[in-house]
C-alpha positions as CSV (number, residue, x, y, z in Angstrom):
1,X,21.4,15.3,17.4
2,X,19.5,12.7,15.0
3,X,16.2,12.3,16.0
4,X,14.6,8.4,16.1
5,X,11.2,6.9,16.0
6,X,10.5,3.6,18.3
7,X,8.7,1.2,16.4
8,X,5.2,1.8,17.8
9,X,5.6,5.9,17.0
10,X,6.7,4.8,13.2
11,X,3.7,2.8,13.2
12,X,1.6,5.7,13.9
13,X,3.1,7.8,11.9
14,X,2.3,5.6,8.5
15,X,-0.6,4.2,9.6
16,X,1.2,0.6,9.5
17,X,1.2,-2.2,12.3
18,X,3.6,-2.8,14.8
19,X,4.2,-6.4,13.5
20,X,3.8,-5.5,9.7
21,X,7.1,-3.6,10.4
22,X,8.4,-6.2,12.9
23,X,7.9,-8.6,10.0
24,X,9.5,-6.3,7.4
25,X,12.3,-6.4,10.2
26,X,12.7,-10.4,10.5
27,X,12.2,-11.3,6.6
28,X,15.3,-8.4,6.0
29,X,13.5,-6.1,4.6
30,X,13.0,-2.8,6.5
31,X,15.8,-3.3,9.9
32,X,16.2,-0.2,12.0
33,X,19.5,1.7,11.9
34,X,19.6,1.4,15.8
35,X,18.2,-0.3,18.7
36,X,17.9,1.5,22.4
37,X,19.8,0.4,25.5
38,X,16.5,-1.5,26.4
39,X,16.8,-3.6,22.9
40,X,13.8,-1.2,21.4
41,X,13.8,-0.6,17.5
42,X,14.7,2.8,17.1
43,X,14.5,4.2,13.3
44,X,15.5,7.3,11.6
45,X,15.4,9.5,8.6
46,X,17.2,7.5,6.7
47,X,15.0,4.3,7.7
48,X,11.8,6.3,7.3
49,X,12.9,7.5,3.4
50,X,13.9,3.1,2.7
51,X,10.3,2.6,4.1
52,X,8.5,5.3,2.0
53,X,10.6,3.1,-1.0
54,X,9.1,-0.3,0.0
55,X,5.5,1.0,0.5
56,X,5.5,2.7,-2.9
57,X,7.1,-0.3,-5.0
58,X,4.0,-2.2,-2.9
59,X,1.5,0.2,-4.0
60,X,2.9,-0.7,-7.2
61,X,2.1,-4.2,-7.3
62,X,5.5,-5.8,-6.2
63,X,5.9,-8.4,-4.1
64,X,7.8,-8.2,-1.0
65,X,10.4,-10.8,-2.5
66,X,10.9,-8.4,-5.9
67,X,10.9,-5.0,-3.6
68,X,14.0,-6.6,-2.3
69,X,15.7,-7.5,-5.4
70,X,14.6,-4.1,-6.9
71,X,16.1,-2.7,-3.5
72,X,19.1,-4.7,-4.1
73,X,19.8,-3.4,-7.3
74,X,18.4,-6.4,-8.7
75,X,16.3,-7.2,-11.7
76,X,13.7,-4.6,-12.2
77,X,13.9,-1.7,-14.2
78,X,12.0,1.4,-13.6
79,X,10.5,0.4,-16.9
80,X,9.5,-2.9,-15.2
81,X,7.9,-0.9,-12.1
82,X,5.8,0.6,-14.7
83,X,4.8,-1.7,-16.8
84,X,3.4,-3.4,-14.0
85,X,1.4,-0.7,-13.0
86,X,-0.1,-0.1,-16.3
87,X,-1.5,-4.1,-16.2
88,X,-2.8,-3.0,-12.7
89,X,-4.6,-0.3,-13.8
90,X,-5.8,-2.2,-16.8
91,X,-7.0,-4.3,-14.1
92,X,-8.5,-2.0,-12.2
93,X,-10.2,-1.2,-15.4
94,X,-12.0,-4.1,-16.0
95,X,-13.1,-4.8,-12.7
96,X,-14.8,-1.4,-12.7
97,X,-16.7,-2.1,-15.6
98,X,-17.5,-5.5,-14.9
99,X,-19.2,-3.6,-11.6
100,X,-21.1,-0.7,-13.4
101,X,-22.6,-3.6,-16.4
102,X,-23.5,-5.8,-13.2
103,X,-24.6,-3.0,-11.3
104,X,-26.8,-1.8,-14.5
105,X,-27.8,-5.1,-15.0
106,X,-29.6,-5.4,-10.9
107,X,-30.8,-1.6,-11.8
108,X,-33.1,-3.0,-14.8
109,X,-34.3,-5.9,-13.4
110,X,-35.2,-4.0,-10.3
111,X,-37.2,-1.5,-12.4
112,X,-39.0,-4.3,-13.9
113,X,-39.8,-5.8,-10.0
114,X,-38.0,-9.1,-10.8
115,X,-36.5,-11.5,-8.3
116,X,-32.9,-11.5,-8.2
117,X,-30.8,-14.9,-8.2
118,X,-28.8,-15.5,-5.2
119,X,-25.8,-16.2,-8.0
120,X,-26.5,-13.4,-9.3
121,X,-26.5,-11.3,-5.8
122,X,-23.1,-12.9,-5.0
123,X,-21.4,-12.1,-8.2
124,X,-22.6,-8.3,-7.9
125,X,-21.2,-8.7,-3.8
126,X,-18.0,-10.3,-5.0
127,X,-17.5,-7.5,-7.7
128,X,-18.5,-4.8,-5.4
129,X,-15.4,-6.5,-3.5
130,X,-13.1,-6.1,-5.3
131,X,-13.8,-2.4,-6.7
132,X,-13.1,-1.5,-3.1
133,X,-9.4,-2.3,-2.9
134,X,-9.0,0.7,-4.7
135,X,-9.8,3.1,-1.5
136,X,-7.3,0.4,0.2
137,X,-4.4,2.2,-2.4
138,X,-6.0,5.7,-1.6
139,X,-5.2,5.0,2.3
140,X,-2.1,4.2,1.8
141,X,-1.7,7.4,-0.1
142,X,-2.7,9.3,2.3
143,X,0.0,8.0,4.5
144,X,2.7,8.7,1.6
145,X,1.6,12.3,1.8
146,X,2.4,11.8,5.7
147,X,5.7,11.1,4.6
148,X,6.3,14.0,2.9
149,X,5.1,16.0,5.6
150,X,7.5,14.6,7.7
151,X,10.2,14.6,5.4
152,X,9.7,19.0,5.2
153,X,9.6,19.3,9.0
154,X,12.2,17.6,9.0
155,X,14.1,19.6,6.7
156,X,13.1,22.8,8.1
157,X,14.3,21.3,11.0
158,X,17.4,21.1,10.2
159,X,18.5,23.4,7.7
């Protein structure tokens, strides 16, 4: 017997909402291979591995609208998928070391007691901002390893 998820147990399980995959649902994107009786979304391995594929094109810096082409066969080479992950990290780069010069930058002036700017205070906070989407991409690899924990229960399961 196939085992399914409902839509609120998936959600727990990768640490997404209930209407993030209720969206992915209406726009086409992620649909469940069943529903119950009662009209509930009912998912299963199948569904869970297509979901693991969307999140990790995501992480990658796709939009929804190209994880669907890609999905669909469509434009995107795994070169493509790459390449824009390099300019991400390149990204990811320079906003680092925009944060450590403006970080070492409020470290001297605070050794030599001056005042800081309120500019100057709300460049460093908007900086500081954005450095921290990068634990946002470690969360959601901690969910991908979720996955894969599943996916060997599963396995043992049933072989």
């Amino acid at each position: 017997m196939q085992q399914h998820w409902k839509v609120g147990d998936l959600a727990k399980l990768t640490g997404l909402t209930v209407r993030t995959l209720r969206f992915y649902d209406q726009i086409g994107l992620f649909s469940p291979s069943a529903h119950s009786d009662s009209g509930h979304r009912l998912y299963d391995e199948s569904d869970i591995r297509r979901l693991q594929q969307i999140l990790s094109l995501k992480d990658l810096g796709l939009s929804l609208e190209e994880i669907q082409t890609v999905l669909q066969g469509g434009t995107h080479t795994p070169a493509d998928i790459v390449a824009i992950q390099m300019e991400r990290v390149r990204s990811n780069i320079k906003t680092q070391q925009k944060l450590l010069a403006e970080l070492e930058r409020l470290a001297e002036r605070m050794n030599q007691q001056e005042a800081l700017s309120t500019d100057a205070f709300i460049s460093l906070l908007e900086t500081m901002k954005k450095s921290h989407e990068k634990y946002i991409m470690e969360h959601r690899l901690n969910w991908e390893r979720r996955f894969d924990l599943l996916g060997d229960l599963v396995n043992d399961k049933w072989t």
